[in-house]
MARZATI-899158 format. One line per field, with one value per residue: x, y, z of N, C-alpha, C in turn. Coordinates in Angstrom, 3 decimals, padded with zeros to 6 digits. Layout:
MARZATI-899158
nx X, ...
ny Y, ...
nz Z, ...
cax X, ...
cay Y, ...
caz Z, ...
cx X, ...
cy Y, ...
cz Z, ...
//
This chain:
MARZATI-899158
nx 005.673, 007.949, 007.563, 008.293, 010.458, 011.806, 011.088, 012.169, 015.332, 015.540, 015.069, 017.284, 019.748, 018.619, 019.392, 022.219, 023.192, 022.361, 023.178, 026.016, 026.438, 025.724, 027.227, 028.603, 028.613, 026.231, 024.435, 024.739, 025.686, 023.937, 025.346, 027.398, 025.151, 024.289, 026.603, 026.145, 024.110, 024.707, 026.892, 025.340, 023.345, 025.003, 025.916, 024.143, 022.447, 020.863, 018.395, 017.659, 016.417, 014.765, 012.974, 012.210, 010.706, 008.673, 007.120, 006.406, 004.721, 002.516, 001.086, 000.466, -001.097, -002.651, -004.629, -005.261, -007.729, -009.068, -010.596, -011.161, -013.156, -014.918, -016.085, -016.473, -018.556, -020.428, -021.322, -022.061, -024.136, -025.631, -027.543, -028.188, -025.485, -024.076, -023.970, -023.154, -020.639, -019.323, -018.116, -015.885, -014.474, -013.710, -012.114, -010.260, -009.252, -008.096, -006.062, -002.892, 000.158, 002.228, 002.053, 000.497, 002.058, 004.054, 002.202, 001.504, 003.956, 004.844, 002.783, 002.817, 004.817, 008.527, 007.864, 007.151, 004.075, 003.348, 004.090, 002.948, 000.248, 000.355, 000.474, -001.680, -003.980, -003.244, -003.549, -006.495, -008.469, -009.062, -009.754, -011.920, -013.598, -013.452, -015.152, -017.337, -018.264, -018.476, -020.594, -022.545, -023.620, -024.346, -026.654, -029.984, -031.801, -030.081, -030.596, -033.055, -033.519, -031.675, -033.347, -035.377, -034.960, -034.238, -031.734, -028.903, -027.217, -024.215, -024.321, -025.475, -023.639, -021.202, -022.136, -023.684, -022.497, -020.358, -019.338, -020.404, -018.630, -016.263, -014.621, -014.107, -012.851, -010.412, -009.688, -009.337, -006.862, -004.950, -004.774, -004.205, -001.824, 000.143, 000.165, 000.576, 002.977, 004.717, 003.908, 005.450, 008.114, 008.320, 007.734, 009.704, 012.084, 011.763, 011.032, 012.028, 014.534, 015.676, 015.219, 013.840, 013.124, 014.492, 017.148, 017.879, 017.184, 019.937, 021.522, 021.068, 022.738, 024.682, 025.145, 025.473, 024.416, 023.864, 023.825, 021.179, 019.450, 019.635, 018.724, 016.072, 015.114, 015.255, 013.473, 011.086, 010.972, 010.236, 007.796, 006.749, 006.590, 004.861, 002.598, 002.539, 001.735, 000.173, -001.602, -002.924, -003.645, -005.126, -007.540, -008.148, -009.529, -011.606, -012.767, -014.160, -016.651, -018.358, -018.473, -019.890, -019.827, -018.801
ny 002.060, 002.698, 006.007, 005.062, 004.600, 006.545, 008.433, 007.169, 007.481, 010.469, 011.372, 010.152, 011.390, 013.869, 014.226, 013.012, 015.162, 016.988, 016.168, 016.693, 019.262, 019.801, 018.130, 015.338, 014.641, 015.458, 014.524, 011.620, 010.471, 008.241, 005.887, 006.096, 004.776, 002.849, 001.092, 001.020, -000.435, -002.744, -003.572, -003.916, -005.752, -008.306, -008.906, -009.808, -008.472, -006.695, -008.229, -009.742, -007.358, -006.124, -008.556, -008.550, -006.297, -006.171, -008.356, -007.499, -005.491, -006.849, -008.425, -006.700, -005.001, -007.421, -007.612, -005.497, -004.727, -006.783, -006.428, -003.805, -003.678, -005.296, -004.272, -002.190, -002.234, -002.982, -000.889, 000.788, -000.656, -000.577, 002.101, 002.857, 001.349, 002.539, 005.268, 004.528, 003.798, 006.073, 008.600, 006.986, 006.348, 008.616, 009.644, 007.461, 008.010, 010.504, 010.204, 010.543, 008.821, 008.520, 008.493, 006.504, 004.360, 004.641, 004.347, 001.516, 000.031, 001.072, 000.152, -002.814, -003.778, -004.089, -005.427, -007.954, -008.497, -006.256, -004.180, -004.372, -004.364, -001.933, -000.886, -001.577, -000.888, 001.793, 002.040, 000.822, 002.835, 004.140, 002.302, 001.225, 003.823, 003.758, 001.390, 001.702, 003.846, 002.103, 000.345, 001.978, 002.295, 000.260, -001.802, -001.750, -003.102, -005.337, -006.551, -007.039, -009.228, -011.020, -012.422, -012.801, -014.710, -016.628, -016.716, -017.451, -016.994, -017.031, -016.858, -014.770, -012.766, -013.880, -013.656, -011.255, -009.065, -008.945, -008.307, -005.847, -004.278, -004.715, -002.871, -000.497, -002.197, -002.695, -000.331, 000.429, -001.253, -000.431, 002.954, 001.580, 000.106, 001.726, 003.640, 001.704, 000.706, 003.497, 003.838, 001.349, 001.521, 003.569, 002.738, 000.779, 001.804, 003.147, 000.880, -001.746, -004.593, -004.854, -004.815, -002.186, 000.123, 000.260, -000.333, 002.525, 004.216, 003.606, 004.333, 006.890, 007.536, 007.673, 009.480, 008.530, 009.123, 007.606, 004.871, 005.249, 006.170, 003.770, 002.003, 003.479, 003.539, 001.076, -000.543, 001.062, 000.315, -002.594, -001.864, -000.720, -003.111, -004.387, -002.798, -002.890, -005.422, -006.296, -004.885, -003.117, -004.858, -006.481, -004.432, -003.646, -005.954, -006.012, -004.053, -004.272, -005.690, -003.005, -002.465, -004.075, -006.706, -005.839
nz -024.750, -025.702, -024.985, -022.051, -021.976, -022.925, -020.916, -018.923, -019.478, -019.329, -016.922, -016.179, -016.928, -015.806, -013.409, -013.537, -014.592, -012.548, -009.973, -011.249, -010.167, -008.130, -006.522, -005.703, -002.586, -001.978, -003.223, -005.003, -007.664, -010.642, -011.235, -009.252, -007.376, -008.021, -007.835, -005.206, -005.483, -006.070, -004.290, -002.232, -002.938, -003.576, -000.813, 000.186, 001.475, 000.622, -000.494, 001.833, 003.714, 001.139, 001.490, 003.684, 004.540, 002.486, 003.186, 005.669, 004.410, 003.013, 004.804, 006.898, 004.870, 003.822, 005.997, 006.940, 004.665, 004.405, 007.105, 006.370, 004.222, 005.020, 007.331, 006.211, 004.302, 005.906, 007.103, 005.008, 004.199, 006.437, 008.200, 010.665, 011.717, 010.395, 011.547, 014.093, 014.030, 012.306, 014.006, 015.152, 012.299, 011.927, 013.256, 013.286, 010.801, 010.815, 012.542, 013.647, 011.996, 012.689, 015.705, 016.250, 015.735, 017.301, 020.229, 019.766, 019.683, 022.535, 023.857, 023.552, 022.640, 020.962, 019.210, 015.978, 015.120, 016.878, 014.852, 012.750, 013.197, 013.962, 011.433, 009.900, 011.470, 010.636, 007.969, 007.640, 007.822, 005.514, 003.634, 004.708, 004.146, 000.963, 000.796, 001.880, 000.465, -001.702, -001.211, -000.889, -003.674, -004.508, -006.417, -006.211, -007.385, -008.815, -006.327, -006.045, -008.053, -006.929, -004.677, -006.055, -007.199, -005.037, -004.079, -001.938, 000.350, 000.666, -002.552, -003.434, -002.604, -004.081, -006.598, -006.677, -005.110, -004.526, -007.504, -008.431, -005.917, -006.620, -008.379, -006.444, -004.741, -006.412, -006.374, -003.648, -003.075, -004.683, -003.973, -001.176, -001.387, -001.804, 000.151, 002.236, 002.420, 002.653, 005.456, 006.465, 006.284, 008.453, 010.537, 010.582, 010.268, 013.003, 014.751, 014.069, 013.715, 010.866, 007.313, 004.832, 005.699, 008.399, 006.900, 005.576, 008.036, 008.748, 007.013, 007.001, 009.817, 009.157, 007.195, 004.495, 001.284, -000.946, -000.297, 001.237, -001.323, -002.922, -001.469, -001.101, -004.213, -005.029, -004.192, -004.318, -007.475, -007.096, -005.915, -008.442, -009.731, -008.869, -009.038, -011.829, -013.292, -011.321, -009.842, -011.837, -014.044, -012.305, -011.592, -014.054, -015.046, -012.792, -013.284, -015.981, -016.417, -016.594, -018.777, -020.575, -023.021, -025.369
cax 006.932, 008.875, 007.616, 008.269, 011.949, 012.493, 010.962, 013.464, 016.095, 015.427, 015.285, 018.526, 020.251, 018.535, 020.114, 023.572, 023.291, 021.849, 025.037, 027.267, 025.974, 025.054, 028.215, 028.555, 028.484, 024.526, 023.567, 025.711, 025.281, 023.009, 026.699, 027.480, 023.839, 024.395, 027.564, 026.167, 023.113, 025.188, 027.263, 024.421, 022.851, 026.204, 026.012, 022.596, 021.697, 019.465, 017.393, 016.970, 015.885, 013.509, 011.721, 011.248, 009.511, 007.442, 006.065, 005.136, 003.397, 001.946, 000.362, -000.428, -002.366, -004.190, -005.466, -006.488, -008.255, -010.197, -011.417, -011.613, -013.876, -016.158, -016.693, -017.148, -019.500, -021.993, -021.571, -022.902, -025.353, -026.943, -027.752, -027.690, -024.178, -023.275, -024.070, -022.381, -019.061, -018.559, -016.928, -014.582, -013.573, -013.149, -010.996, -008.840, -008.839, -007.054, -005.086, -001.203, 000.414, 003.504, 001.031, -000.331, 003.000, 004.504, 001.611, 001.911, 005.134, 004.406, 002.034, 002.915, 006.470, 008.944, 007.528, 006.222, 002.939, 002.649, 004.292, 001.976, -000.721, -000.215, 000.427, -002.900, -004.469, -003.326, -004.455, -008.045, -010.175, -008.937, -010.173, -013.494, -014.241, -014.010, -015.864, -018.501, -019.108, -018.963, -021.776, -023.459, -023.198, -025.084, -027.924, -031.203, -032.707, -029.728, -030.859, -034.152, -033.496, -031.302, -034.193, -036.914, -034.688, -033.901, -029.938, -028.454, -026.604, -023.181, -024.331, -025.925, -021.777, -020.496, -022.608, -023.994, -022.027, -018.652, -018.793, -020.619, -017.785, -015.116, -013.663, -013.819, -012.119, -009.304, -009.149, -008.625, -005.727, -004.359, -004.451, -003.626, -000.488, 001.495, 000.242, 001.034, 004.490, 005.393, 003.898, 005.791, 009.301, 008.143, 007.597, 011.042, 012.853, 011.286, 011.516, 012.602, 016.188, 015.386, 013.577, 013.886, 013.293, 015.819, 018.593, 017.551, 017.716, 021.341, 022.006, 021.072, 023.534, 026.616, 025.068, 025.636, 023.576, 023.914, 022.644, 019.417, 018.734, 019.922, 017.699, 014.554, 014.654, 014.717, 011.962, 010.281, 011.211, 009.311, 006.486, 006.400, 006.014, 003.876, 001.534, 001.921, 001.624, -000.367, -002.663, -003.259, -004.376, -006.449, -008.120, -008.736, -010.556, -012.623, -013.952, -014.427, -017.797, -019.464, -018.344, -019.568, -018.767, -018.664
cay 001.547, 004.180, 006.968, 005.618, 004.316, 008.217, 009.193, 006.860, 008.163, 012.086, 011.313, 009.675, 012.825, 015.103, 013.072, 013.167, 016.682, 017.839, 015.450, 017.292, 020.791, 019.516, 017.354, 013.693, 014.108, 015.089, 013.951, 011.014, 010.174, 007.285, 005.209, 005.918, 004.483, 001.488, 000.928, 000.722, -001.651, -004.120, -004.274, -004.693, -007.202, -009.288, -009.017, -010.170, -007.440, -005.727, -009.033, -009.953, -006.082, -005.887, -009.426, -008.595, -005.415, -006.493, -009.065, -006.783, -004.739, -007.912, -009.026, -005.358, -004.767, -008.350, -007.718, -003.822, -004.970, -007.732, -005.967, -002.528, -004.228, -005.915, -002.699, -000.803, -002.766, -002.817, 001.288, 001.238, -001.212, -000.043, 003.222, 002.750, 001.425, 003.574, 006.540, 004.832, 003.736, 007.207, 008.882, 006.212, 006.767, 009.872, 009.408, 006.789, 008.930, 011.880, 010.255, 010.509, 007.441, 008.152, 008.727, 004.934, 003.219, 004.767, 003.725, 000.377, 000.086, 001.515, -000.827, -004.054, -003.842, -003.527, -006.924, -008.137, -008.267, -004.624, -003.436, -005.042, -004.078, -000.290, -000.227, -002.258, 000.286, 003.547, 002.065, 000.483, 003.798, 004.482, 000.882, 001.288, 004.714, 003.489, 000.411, 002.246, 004.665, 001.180, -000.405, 002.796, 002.468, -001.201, -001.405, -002.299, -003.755, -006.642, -007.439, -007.991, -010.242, -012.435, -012.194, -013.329, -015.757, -017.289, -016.916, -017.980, -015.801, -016.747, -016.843, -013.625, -011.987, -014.266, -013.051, -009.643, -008.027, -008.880, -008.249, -004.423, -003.395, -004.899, -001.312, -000.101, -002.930, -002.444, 001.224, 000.403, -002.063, 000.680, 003.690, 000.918, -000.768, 003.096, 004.083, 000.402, 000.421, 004.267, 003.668, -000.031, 001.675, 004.746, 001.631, 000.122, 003.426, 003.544, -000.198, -003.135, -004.380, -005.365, -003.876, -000.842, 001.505, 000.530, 000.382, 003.863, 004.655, 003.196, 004.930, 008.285, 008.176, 007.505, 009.847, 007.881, 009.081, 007.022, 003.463, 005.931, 006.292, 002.849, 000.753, 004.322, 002.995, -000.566, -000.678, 001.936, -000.716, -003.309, -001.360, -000.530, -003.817, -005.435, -002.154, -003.488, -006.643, -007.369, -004.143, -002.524, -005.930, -006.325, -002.875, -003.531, -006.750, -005.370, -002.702, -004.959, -005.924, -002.314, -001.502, -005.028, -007.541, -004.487
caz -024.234, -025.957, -024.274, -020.692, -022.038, -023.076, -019.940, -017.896, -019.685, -019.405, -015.474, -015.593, -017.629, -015.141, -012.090, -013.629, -014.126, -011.172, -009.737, -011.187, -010.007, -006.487, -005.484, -004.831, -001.507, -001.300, -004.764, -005.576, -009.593, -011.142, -011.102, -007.585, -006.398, -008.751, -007.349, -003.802, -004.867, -006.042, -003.244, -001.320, -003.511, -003.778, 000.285, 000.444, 002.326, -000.013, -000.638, 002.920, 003.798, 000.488, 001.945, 005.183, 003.578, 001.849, 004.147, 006.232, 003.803, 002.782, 006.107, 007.061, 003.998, 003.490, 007.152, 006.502, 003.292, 004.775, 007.835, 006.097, 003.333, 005.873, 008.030, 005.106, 003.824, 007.187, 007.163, 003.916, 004.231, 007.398, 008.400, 012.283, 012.162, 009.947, 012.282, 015.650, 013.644, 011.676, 014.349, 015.084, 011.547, 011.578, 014.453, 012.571, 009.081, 011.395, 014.015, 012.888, 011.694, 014.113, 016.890, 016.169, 015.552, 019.033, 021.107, 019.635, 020.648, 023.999, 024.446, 022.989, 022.933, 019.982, 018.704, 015.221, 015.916, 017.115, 013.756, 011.668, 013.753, 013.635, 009.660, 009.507, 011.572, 009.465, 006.376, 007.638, 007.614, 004.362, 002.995, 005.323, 003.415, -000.201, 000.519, 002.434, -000.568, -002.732, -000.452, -000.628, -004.791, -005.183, -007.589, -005.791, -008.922, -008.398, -005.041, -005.751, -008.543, -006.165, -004.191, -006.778, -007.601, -003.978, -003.913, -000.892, 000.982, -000.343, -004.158, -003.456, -002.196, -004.651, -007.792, -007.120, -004.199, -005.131, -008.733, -008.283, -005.164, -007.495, -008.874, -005.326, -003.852, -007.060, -005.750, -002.508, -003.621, -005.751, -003.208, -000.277, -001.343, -001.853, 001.667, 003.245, 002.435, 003.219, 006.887, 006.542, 006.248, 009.299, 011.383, 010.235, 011.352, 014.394, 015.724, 014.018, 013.042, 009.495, 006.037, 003.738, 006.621, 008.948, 006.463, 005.135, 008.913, 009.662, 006.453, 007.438, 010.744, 008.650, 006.111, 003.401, 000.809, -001.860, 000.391, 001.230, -002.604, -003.876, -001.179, -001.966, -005.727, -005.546, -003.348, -005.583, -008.533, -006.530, -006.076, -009.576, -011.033, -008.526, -009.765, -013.296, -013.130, -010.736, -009.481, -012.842, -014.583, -011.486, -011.764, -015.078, -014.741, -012.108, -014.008, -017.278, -016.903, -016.312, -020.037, -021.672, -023.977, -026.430
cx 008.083, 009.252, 008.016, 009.649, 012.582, 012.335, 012.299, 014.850, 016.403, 015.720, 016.702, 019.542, 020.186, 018.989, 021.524, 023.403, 023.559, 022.677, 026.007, 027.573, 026.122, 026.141, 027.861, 028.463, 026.625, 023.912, 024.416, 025.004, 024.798, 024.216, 026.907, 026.268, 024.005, 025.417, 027.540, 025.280, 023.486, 025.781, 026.572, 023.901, 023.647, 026.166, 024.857, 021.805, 020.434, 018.170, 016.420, 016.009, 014.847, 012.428, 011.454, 010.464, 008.603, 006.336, 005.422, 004.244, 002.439, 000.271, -000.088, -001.153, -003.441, -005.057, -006.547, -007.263, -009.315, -011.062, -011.762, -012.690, -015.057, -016.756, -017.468, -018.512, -020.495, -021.637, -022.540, -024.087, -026.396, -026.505, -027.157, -026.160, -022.978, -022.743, -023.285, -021.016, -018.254, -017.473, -015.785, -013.745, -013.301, -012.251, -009.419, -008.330, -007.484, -006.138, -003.499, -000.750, 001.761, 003.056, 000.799, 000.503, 004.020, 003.703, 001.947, 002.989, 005.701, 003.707, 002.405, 004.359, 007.279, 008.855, 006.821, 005.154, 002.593, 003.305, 003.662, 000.616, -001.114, -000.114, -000.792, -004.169, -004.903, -003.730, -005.963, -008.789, -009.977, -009.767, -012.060, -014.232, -014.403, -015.012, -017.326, -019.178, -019.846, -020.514, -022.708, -024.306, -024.034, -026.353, -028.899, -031.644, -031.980, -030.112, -032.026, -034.073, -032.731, -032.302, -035.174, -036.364, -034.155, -032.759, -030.118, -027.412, -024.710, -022.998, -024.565, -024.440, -021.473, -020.964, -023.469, -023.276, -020.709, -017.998, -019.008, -019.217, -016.152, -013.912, -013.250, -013.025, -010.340, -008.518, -008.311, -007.535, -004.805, -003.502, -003.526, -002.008, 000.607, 001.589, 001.051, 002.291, 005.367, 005.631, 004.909, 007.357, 009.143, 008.149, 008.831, 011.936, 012.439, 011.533, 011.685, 014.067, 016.188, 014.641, 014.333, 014.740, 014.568, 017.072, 018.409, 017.979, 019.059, 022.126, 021.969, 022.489, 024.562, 026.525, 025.791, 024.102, 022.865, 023.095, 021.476, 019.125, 019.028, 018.709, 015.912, 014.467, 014.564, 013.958, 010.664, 010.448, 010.212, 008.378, 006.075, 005.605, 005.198, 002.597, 001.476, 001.394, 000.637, -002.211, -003.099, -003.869, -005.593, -008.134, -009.053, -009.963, -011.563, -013.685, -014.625, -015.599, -018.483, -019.684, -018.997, -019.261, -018.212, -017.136
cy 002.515, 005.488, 006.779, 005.316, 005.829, 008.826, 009.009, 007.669, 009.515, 012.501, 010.791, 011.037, 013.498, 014.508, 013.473, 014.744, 017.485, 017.378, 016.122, 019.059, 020.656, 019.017, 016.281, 013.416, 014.127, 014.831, 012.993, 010.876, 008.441, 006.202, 004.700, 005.058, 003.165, 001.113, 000.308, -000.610, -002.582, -005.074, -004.801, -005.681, -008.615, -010.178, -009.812, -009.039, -006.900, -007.217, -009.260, -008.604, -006.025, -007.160, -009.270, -007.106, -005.659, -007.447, -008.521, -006.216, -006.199, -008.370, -007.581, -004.993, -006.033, -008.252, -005.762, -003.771, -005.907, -007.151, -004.462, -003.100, -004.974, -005.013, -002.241, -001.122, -003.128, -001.377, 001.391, 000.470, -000.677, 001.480, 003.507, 002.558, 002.153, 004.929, 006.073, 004.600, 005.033, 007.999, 008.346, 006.034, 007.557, 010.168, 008.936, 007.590, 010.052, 011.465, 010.204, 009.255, 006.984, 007.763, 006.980, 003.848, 003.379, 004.340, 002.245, 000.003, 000.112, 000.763, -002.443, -004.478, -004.022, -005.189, -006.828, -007.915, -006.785, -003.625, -003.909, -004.309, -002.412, 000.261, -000.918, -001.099, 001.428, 003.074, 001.632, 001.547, 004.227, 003.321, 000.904, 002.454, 004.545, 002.614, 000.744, 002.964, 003.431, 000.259, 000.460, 002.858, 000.924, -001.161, -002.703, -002.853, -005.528, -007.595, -008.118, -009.304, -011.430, -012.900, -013.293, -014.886, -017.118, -017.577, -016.873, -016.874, -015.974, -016.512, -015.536, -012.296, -012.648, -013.309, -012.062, -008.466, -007.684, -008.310, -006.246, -003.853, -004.153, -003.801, -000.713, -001.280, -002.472, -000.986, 001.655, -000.235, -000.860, 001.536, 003.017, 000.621, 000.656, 003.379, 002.900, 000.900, 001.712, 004.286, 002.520, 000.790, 002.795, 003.556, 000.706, 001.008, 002.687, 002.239, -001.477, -002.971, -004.949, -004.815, -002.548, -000.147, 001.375, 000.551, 001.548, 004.436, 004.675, 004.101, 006.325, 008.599, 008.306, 008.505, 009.742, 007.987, 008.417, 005.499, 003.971, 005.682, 004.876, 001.872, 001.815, 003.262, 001.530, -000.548, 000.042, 001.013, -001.896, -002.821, -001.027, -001.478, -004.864, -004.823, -002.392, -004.180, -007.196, -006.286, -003.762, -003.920, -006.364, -005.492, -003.263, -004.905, -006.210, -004.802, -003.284, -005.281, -004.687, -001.981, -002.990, -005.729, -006.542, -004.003
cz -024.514, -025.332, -022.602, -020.953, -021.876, -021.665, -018.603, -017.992, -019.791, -017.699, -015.426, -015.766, -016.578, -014.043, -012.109, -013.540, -013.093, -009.600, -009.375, -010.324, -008.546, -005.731, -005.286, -003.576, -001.000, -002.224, -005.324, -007.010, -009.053, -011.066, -009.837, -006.541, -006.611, -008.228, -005.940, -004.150, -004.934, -005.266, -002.250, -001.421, -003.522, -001.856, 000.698, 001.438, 001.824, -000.451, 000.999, 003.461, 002.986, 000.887, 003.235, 005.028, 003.601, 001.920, 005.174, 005.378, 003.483, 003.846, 006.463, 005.991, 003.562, 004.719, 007.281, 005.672, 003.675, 005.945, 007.376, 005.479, 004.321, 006.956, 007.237, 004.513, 004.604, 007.213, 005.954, 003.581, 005.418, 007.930, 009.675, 012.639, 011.636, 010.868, 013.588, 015.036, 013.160, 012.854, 015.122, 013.816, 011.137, 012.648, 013.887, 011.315, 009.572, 012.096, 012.901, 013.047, 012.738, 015.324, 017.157, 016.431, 016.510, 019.911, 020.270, 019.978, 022.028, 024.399, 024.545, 022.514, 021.011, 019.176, 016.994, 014.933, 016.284, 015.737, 012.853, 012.081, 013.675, 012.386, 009.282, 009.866, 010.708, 008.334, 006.623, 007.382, 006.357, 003.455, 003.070, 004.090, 002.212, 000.046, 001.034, 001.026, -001.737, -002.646, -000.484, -002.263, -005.118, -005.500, -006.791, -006.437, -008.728, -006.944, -005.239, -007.024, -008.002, -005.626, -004.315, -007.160, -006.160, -003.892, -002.095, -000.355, 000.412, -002.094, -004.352, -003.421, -003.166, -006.252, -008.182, -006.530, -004.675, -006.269, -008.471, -006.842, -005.915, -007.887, -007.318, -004.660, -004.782, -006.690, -004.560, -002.128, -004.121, -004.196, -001.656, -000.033, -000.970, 000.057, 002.614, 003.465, 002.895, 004.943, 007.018, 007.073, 007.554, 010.394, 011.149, 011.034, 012.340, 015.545, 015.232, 013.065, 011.456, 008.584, 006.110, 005.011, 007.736, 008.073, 006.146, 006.499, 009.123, 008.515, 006.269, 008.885, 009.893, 007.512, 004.468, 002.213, -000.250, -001.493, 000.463, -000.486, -003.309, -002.959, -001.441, -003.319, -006.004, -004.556, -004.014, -006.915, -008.072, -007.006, -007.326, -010.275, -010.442, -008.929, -011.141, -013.860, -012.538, -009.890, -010.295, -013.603, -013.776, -011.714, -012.874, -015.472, -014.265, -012.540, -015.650, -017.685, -016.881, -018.122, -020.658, -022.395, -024.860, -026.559
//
């Protein structure tokens, strides 16, 4: 706790500093940022903006997570579909995330629904590929003892599949949520009037730099402590039984 207090505080130092060197007008100070969030916070602006956020990331990552994870997991179970799906994800792994979230747009108009849809997109082949390696990673020895023992096809996902792609699912939680939310705010820019990314946008015309870095860090504050709290305790579950009661 010490060391990340010192760490906060060595970043704040180098901030002011690099402040004073740089000019308030393209480096406002740690003051000046605080200054803006409050007003925003007082306004409600910065609440309404960080929840319509983070509902999208929300809904775009429980829907890339559930269908990445159920792909991934017939790639790595069967061979055959492994071989006709791969280069459709090697399609999705490469295609550009702008590329995805302009045709959506183009297609489906500057609606809900198609911004959810193309940040669900750019994160699925990422989800598909851990869970594929995780499906590729399950201990034959447990199957056949479901097997010998006549598990049922949900007892069998419930108490051998689930627990062994556990770390890989926490991984793909982990690596997921950072990616969700950068595409979340590129898809804010680009077409809806609400969230991070469009104020960051409206705050780039007026170049106001200080709104860019006060709604960056509390959104980066978010993300922090839903990774403390809530992905890192995860994680660590997950991975709890490979080590033992021990």
């Amino acid at each position: 706790m010490l060391s990340r207090a010192a760490s906060v505080a060595a970043l704040l130092v180098s901030w002011q500093i690099a402040a004073w060197f740089v000019g308030e007008r393209l480096l406002p100070s740690p003051e000046a940022v605080s200054i803006v969030l409050v007003q925003e916070a007082r306004a409600g602006a910065l609440t309404l903006n960080l929840a319509a956020t983070l509902a999208r990331v929300a809904a775009a990552f429980a829907l890339a997570l559930t269908a990445g994870a159920a792909i991934g997991y017939a790639m790595g179970r069967s061979s055959t579909f492994d071989r006709f799906a791969d280069p459709w994800l090697i399609l999705l792994l490469n295609l550009p995330a702008l590329a995805t979230i302009v045709l959506a747009y183009i297609w489906f108009g500057l609606t809900e629904a198609a911004a959810i849809g193309a940040v669900a997109v750019n994160k699925l082949p990422n989800t598909i590929a851990v869970l594929r390696e995780g499906a590729r990673a399950l201990d034959p020895a447990l199957d056949e003892m479901g097997q010998a023992f006549a598990f049922g096809s949900w007892t069998r996902l419930r108490h051998i599949v689930v627990p062994q792609l556990a770390p890989y699912l926490a991984a793909a939680t982990r690596t997921g949520l950072s990616l969700t939310w950068k595409i979340v705010l590129v898809v804010e820019l680009v077409g809806r009037p609400n969230g991070v990314g469009f104020a960051i946008g409206t705050a780039f015309q007026l170049f106001d730099v200080a709104r860019i870095l006060a709604y960056a860090l509390s959104f980066v504050v978010v993300m922090l402590v839903i990774e403390t709290w809530v992905v890192q305790p995860f994680e660590r579950r997950a991975s709890s039984w490979r080590s033992g009661p021990g």
